[in-house]
C-alpha atoms as an extended CHARMM CRD file, in Angstrom:
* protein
*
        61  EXT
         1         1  UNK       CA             54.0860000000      110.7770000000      104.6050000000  PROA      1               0.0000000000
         2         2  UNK       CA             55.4440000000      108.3370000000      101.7980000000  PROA      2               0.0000000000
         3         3  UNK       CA             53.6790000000      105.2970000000      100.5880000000  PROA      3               0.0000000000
         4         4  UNK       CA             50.3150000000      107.0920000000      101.8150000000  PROA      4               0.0000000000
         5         5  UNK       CA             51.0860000000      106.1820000000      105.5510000000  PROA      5               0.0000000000
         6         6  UNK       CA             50.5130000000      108.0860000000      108.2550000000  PROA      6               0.0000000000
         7         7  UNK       CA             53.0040000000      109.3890000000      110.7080000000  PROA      7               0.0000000000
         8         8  UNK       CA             52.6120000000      105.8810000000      113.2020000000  PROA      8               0.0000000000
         9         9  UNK       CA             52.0500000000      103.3060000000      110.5680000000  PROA      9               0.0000000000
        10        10  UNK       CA             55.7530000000      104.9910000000      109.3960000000  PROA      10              0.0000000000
        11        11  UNK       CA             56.6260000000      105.4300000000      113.1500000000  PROA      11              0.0000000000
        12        12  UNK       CA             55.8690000000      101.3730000000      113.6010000000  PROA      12              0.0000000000
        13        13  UNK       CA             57.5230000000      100.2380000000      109.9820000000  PROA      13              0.0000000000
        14        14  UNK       CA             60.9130000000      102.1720000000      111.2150000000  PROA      14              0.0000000000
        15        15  UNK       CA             61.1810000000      100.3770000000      114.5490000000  PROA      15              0.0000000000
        16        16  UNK       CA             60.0280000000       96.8400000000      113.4000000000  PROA      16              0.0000000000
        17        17  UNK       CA             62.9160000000       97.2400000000      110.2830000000  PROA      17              0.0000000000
        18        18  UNK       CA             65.2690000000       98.2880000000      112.9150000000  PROA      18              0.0000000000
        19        19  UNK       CA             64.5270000000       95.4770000000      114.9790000000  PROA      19              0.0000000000
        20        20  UNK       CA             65.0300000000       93.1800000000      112.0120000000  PROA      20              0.0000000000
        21        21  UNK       CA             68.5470000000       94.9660000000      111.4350000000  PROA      21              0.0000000000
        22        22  UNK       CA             69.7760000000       94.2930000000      114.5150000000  PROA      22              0.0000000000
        23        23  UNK       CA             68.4390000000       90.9030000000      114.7940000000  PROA      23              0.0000000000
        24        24  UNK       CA             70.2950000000       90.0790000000      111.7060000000  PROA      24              0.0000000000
        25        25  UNK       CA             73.9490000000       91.9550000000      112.9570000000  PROA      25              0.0000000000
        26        26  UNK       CA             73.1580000000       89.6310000000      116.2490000000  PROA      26              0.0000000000
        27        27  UNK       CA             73.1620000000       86.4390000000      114.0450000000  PROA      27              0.0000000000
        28        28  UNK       CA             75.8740000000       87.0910000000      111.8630000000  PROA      28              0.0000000000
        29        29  UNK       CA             78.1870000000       88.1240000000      115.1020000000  PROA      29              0.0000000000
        30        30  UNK       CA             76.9090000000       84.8060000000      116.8870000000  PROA      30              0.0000000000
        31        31  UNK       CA             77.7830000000       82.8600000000      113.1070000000  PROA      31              0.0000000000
        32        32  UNK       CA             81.3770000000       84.6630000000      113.3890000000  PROA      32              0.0000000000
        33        33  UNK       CA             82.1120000000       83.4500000000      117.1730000000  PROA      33              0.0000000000
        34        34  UNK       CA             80.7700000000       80.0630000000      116.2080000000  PROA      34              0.0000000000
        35        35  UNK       CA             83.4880000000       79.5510000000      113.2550000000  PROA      35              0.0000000000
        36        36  UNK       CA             86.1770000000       81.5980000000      115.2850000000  PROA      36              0.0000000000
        37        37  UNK       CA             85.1840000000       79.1530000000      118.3780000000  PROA      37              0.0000000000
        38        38  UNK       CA             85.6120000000       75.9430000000      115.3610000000  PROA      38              0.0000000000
        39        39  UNK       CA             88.9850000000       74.3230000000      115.6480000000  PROA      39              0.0000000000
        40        40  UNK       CA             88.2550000000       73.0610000000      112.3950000000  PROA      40              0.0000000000
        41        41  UNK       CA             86.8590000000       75.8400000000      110.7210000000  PROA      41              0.0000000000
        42        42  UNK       CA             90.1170000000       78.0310000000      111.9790000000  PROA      42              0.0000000000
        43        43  UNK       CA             91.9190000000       75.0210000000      110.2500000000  PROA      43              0.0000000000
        44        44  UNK       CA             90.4350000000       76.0590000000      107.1800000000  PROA      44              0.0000000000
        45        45  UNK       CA             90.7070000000       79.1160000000      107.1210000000  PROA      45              0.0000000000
        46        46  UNK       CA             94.8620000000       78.9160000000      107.8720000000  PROA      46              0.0000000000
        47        47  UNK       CA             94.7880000000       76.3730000000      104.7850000000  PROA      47              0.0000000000
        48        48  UNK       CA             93.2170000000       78.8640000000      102.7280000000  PROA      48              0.0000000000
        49        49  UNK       CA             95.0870000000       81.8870000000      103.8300000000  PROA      49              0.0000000000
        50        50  UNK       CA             98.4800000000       79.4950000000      103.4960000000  PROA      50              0.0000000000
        51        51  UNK       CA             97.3100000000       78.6440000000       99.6330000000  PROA      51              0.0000000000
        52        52  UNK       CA             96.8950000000       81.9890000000       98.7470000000  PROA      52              0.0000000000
        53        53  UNK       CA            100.4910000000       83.5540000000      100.0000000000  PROA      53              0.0000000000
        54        54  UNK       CA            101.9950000000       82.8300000000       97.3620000000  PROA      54              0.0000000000
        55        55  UNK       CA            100.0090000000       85.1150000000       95.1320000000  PROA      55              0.0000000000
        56        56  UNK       CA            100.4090000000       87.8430000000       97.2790000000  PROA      56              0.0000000000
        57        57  UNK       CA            102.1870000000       90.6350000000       94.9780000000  PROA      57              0.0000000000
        58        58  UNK       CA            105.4990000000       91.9660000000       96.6200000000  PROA      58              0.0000000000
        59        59  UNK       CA            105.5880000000       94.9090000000       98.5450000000  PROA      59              0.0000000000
        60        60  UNK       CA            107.9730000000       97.4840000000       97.9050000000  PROA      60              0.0000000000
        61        61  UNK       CA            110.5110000000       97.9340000000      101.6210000000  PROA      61              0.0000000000
């Protein structure tokens, strides 16, 4: 096995970093509902999206 561990310890490691994944995919999806769910922070985000338009290049019709 690598690092010198044995098939469990790796067995354990794998499903205690997976854990950790998803724990961190749940928080970031709960920190995007929160802003989305924001009437300010939707505010600005328009006012940021609005301030860059004008630098957006032309697109060829």
């Amino acid at each position: 096995m690598r690092e010198g561990r044995n098939e469990s310890e790796a067995v354990r490691i794998a499903l205690v970093e997976a854990a950790d994944r998803r724990r961190q995919r749940a928080a970031l999806a709960q920190e995007a509902r929160r802003a989305a769910a924001d009437p300010a922070d939707r505010a600005e985000m328009q006012a940021i999206m609005a301030a860059f338009e004008p630098l957006e290049p032309e697109w060829p019709e």
